[in-house]
C-alpha positions in Angstrom: -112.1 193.7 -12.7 -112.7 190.1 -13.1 -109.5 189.2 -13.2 -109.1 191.1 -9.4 -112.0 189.3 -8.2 -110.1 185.7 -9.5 -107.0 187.0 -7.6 -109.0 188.0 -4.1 -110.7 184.8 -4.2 -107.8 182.5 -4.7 -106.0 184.4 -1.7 -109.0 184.4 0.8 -108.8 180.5 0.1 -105.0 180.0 0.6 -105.3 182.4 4.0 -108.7 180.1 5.0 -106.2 176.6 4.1 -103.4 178.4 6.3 -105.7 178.5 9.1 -107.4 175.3 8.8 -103.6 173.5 8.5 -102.4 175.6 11.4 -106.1 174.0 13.5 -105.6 170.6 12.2 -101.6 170.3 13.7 -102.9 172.1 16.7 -105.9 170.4 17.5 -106.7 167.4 15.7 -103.3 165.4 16.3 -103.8 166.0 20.1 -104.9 162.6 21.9 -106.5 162.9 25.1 -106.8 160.0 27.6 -110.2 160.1 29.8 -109.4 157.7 32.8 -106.0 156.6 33.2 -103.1 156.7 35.7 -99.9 158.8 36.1 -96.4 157.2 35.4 -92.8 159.8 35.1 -89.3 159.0 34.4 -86.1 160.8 33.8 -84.3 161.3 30.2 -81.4 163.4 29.2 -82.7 165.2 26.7 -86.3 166.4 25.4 -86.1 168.3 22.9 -88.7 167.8 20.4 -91.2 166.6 23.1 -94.5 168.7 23.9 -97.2 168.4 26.6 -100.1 166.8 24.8 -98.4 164.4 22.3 -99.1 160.7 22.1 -97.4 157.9 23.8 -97.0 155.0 21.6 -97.1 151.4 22.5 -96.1 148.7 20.0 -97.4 151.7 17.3 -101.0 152.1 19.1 -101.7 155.4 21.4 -101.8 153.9 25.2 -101.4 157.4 26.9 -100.3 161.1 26.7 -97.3 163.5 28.0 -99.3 165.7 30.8 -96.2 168.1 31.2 -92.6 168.5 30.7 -90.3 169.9 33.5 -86.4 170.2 34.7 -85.3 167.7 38.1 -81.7 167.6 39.3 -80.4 168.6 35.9 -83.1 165.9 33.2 -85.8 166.5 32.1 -88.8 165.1 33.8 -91.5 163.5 31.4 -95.0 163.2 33.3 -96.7 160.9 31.6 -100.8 159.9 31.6 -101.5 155.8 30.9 -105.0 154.7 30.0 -106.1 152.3 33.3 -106.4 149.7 30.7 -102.5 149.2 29.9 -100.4 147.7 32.6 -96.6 148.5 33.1 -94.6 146.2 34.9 -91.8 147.2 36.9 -88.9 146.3 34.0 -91.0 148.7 31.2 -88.8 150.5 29.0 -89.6 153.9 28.1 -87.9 155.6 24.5 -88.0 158.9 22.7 -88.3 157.9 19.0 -87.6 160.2 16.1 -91.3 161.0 14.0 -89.8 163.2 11.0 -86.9 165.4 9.5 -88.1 168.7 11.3 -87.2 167.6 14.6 -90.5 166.1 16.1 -90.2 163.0 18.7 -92.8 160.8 20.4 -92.5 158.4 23.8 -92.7 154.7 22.8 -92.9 152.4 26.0 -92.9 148.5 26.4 -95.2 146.5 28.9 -92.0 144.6 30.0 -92.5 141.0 31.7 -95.1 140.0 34.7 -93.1 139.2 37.9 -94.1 138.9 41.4 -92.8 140.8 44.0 -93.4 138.3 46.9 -89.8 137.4 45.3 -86.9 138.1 47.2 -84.8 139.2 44.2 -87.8 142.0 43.1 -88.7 142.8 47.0 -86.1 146.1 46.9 -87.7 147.3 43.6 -89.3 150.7 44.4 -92.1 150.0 42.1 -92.8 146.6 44.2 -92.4 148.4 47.7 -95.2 151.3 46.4 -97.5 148.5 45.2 -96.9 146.2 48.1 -97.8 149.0 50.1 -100.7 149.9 48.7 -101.7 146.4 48.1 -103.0 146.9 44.8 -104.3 143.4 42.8 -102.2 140.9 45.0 -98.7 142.8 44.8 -98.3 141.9 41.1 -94.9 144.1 40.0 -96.2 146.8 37.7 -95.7 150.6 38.1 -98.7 152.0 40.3 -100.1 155.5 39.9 -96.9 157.6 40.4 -94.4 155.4 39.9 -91.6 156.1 38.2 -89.9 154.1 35.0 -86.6 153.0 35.8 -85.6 152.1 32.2 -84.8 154.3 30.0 -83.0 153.8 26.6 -81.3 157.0 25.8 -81.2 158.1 22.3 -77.9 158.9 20.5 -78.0 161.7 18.0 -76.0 163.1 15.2 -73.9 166.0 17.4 -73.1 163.2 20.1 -71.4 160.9 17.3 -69.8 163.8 15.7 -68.4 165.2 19.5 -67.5 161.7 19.8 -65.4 161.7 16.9 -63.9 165.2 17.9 -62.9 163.5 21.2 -61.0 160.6 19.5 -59.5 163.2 17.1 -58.3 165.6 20.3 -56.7 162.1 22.2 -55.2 161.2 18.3 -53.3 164.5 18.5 -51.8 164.0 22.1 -50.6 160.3 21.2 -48.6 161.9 18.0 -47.4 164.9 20.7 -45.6 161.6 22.9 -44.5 159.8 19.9 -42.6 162.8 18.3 -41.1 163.7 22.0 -40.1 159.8 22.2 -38.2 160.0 18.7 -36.4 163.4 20.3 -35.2 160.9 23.2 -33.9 158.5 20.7 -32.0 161.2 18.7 -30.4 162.4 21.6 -28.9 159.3 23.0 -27.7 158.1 19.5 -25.8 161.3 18.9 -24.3 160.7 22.3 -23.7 157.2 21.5 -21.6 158.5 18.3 -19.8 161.1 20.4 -18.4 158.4 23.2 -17.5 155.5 20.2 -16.6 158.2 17.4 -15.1 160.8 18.7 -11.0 161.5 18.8 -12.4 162.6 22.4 -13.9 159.0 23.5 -10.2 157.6 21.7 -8.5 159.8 24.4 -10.4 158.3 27.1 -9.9 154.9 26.2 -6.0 155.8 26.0 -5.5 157.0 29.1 -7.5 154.1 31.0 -4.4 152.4 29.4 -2.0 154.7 30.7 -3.1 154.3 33.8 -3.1 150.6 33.8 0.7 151.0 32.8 1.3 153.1 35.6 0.0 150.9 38.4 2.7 148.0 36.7 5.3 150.2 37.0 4.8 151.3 40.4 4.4 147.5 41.6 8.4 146.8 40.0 8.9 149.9 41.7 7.5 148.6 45.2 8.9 145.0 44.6 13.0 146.4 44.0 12.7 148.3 47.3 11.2 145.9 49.6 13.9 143.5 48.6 16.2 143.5 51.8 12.9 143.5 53.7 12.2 139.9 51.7 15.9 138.6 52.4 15.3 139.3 55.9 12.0 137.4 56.1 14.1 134.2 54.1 16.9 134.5 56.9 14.1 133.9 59.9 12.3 131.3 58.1 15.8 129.5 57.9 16.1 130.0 61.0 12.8 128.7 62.4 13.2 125.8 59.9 16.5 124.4 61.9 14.7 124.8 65.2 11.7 122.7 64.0 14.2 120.3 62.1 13.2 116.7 64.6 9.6 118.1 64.4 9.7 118.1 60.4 11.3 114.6 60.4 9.0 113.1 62.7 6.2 114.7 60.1 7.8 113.6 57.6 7.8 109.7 59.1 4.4 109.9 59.4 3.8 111.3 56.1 5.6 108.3 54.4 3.3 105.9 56.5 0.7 107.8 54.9 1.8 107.7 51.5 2.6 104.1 52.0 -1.5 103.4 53.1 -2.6 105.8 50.2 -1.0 103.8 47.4 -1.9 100.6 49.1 -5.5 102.3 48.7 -4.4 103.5 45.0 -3.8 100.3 44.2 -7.0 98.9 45.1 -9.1 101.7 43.2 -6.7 102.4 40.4 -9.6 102.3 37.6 -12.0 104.3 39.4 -8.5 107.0 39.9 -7.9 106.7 36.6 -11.4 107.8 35.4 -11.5 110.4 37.7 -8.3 111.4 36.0 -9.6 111.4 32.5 -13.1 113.7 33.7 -10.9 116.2 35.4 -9.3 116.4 31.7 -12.1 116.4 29.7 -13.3 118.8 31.9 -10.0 121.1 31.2 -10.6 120.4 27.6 -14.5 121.6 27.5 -12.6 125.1 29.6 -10.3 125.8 27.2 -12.4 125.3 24.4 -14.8 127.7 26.1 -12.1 130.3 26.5 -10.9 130.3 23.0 -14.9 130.6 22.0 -14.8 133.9 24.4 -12.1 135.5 23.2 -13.6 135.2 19.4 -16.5 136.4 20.5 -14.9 139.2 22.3 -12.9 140.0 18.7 -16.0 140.3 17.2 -17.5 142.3 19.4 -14.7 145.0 19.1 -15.1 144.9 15.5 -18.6 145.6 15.3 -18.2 148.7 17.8 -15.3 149.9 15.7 -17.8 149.6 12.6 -21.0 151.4 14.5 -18.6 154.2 16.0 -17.2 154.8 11.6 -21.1 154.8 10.8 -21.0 151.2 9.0 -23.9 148.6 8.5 -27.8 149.2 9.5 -27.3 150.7 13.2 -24.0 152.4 12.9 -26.3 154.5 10.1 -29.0 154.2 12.3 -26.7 156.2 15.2 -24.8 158.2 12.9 -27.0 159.7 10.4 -29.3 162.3 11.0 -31.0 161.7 7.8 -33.5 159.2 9.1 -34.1 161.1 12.2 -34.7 163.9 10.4 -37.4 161.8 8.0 -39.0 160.7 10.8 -39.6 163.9 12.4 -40.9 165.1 9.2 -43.7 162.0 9.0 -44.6 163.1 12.9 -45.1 166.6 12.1 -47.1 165.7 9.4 -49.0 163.5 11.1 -49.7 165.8 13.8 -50.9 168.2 11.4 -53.3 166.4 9.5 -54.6 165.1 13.1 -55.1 168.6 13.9 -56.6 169.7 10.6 -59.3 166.5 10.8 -60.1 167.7 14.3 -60.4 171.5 13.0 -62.8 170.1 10.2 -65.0 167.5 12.9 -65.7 171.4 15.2 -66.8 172.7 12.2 -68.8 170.0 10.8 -70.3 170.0 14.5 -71.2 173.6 14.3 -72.4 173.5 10.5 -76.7 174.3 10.9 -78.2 173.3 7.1 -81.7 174.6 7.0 -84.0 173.7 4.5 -86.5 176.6 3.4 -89.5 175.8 0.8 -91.7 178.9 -0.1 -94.8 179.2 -2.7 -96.2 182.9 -3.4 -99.4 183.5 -5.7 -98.9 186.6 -7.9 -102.3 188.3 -8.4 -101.9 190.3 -11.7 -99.8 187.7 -13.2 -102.5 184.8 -11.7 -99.1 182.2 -11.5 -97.6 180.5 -8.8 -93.6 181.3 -8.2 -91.9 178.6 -6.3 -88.7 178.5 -4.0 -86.4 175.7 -2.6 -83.4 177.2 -0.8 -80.9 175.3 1.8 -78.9 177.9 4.0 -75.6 177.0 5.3 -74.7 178.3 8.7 -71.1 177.9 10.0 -72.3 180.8 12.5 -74.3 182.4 14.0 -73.7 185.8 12.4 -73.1 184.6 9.0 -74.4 182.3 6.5 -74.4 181.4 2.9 -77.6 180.7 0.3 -78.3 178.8 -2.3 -81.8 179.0 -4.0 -83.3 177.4 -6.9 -86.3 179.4 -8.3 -89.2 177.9 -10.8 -90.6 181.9 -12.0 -93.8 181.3 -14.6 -93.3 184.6 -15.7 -89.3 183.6 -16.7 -87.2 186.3 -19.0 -88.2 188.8 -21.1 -85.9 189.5 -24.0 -86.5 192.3 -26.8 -84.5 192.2 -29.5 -85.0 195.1 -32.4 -83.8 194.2 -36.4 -84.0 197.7 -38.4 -84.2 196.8 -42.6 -83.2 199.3 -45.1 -84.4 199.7 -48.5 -84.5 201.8 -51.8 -88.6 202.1 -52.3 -91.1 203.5 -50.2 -90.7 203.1 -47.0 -86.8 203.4 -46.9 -86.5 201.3 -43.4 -88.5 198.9 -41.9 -88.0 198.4 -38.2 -88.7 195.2 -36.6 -89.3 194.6 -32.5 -89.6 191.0 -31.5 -90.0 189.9 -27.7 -88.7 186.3 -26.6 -90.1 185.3 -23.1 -88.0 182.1 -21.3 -89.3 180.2 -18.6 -86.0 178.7 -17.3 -85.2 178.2 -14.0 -83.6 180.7 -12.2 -80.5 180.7 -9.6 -79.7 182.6 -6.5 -76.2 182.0 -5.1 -75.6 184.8 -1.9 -72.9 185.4 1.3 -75.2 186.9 4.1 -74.1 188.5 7.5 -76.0 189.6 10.4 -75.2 192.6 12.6 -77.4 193.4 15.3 -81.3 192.7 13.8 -80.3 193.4 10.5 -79.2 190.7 7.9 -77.0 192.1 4.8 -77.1 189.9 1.5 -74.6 190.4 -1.6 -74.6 188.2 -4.8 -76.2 186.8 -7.3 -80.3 187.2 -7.2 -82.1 184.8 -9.8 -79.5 184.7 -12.1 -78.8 188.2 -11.5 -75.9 190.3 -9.5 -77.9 191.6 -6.3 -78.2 192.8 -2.6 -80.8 192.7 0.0 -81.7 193.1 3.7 -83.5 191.1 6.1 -84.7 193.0 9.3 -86.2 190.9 12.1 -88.4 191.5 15.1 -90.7 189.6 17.6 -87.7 187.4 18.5 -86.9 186.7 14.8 -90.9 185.4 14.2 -91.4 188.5 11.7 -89.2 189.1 8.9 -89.0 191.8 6.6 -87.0 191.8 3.3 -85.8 194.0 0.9 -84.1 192.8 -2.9 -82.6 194.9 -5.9 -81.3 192.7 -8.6 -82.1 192.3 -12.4 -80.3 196.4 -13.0 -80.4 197.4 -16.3 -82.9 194.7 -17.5 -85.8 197.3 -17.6 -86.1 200.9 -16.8 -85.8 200.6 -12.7 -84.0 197.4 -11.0 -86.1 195.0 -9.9 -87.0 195.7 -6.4 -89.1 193.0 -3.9 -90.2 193.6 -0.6 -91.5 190.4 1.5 -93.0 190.1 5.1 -92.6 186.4 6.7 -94.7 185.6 9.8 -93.5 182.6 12.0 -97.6 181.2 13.0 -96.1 178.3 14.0 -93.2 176.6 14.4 -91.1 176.2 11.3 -94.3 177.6 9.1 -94.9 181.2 8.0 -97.3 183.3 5.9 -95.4 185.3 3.4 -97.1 188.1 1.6 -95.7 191.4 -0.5 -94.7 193.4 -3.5 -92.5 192.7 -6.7 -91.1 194.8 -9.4 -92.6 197.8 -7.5 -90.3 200.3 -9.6 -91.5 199.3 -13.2 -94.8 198.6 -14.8 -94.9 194.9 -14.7 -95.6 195.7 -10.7 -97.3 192.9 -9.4 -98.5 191.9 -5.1 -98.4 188.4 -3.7 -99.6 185.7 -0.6 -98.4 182.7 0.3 -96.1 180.7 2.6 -93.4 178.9 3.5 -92.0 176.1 5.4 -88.2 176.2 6.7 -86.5 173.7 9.1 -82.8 172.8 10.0 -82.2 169.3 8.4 -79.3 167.7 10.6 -79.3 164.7 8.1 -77.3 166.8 5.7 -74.0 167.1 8.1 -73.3 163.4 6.9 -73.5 164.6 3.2 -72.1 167.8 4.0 -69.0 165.9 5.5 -67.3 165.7 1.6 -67.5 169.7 1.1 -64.2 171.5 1.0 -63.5 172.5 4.5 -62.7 176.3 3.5 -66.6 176.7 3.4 -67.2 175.2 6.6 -64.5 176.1 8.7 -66.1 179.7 9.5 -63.1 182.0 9.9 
């Protein structure tokens, strides 16, 4: 009985702390702000944000969040400022992380006194409000109602990791063009072989040469039977020519007078004639030379297409073999798939939810205290899997029976000796939800077990049910526990353990659980077969 009355007392006081912790986060972190004036601005996101909370400035409360609502898609932050703290017009307003469990506060900064008799600050809607209102000479700071233009926008965790996703996704379509690119190049190189290689491309080269000997013969051909036609054309020439005889000689006269001047005029300028001469054939040397240079370099040329066309040297293997093609196909395709494989693992990593749980029960007949630290990995929604470390002061209970024979009086002696171990205990289980109903199958504090969670009131109460530890004692082990979600990530736990065999025992307590985002990072090394969810 006075044992009982130890175990009522101790749980009336951990219901009466549960209470008082559940009035001191409620009440007693609240700041309220007596005279003040009203100040909003628009963020993206504001989650972890509540009506009531503090707003911080340089680490000191200067003002509160009066309420929280949605305006052309952000979230609109209404904020009350004590009348002592002024806000110019370029104040900054941030949403700053507090703790692990999700919990943010507005920080703001006073920014820089300006005038707004300036013409570059006139067009500031904070400085037409407070030149309209004329408040304290038109000084530029935010008036009652303004709004806080300056927002620094937070970047969290998912962002990064969508981010990532993103440059995984455009990763995967550059390796789609490259492989597509290196099919073009494939293609014209076999065709490349085909035209110099080929017995086919030889037969097209031999007939441009057939017809090249055609077109001679058919020019003989056209010569031997215009030939009376040209003996004809001779006999009028010879004609015209002795009708234009006196003409030609008189020509002729003159052209002799000419010649006659021009070598007076030779003979005058023979040395600059003769270096004209010798330019003219230095010139015809330098043309020559030039040919013979082209027709090498036309030799060569031949020989290096008849050595790419028989697959010799670097690109005549690099046309003709399919080998390296076919290599370099095989490094795209692996590319692509390890491309698509990292940007399989980043979705999964992105979807990945690691809550934490931590749970403390008082056992009344036993008068110990049996702890819990569990993390639960959720790839989905419907499925997750648990691992749990349990500290149990009333550990393992082993009997172990030694039987002695003997020739006097008695003739046996039997011996029972019981070992009690206080290790610590594991629990290792694959859960899946259908409907309200969670089903659980594994191992149970270092035992093989199942269980069942059943959930109501929008998943604030919980009801489980455990069997593990068979054929340790008489009846399995069998535990039923109630969680109720008080407040946000914080429950009060009480039940029944071991309700088959005689070491029954009822306990209280609670339990905190919240989804730790910080572990993705760590998470990031685990084999991807546990977080890929299929």
């Amino acid at each position: 009985m006075r044992v009982l009355r130890h175990a009522v007392t101790v749980g009336i006081l951990t219901v009466g702390a549960a209470i008082g912790l559940y009035f001191a986060i409620a009440f007693v972190t609240q700041y309220e702000v007596e005279e003040g004036y009203r100040a909003w601005a628009l963020i993206d996101d504001a989650r972890g944000l509540v009506a009531r909370s503090r707003v911080l400035m340089a680490g000191i409360p200067v003002g509160t969040i009066e309420s929280l609502r949605l305006e052309s898609g952000k979230a609109r932050v209404n904020l009350v400022i004590r009348s002592d703290v002024l806000l110019f017009c370029d104040a900054t307003l941030a949403k700053e992380a507090t703790s692990l469990i999700g919990e943010y506060n507005v920080t703001l900064t006073q920014g820089v006194d300006e005038r707004c008799e300036k013409p570059e600050n006139r067009r500031l809607a904070c400085c037409e409000l407070c030149l309209a209102r004329a408040r304290r000479g038109g000084s530029c700071f935010i008036p009652d109602g303004g709004r806080i233009e300056n927002v620094i926008q937070s970047t969290s965790i998912d962002q990064v990791v969508q981010r990532a996703g993103n440059m995984a996704v455009d990763l995967q379509a550059i390796t789609a063009d490259v492989s597509g690119i290196v099919k073009d190049v494939r293609e014209v190189s076999r065709s490349a072989a085909e035209i110099f290689g080929s017995e086919e491309g030889r037969a097209q080269v031999q007939q441009v040469l057939d017809n090249i000997e055609q077109m001679s013969n058919d020019l003989r051909r056209l010569i031997d039977e215009n030939t009376g036609t040209v003996t004809s054309t001779l006999t009028n020439i010879q004609r015209i020519s002795e009708t234009v005889e006196p003409d030609v000689r008189s020509i002729l006269s003159d052209i002799r007078q000419v010649a006659s001047d021009l070598r007076e005029v030779v003979s005058g300028n023979r040395d600059t004639v003769t270096t004209g001469a010798e330019s003219i054939q230095r010139s015809l040397q330098t043309l020559e030379s030039a040919l013979g240079r082209l027709d090498r370099t036309l030799a060569t040329v031949e020989g290096t297409t008849d050595q790419v066309a028989e697959g010799q040297g670097t690109l005549g293997r690099l046309i003709t073999d399919d080998t390296l093609i076919n290599e370099v196909e095989g490094f795209v395709e692996e590319a692509h798939e390890v491309v698509t494989d990292a940007g399989d693992f980043v979705g999964s990593l992105t979807r990945l939810q690691t809550i934490v749980g931590l749970r403390s029960e008082y056992n009344f007949f036993a008068n110990t205290l049996k702890t819990y630290i569990s993390l639960r990995l959720q790839p989905k929604e419907d499925k997750y899997y648990l691992i749990e470390v349990v500290d149990d002061p009333r550990g393992s209970v082993n009997t172990i029976e030694r039987t002695t024979t003997s020739t006097d009086d008695p003739f046996y002696e039997r011996e029972v000796v019981t070992e009690r171990t206080s290790a610590l205990r594991f629990s290792v289980m694959f859960a899946r939800r259908i409907g309200f109903a969670t089903f659980r199958f594994g191992i149970k504090e270092s035992t093989g077990g199942l269980g069942v969670d059943l959930n109501f009131l929008a998943d604030a109460l919980e009801i489980s049910i455990d069997a593990f530890a068979i054929g340790t004692d008489v009846y399995p082990r069998l535990k039923f526990i109630a969680a109720l979600e008080f407040l946000r990530g914080l429950y009060i736990v009480g039940g029944a353990d071991d309700v088959l065999n005689a070491d029954r025992d009822f306990f209280i307590g609670a339990q905190l659980r919240f989804n730790d985002e910080d572990l993705k990072a760590i998470l990031s090394f685990a084999p991807t077969s546990m977080l890929s969810g299929n």
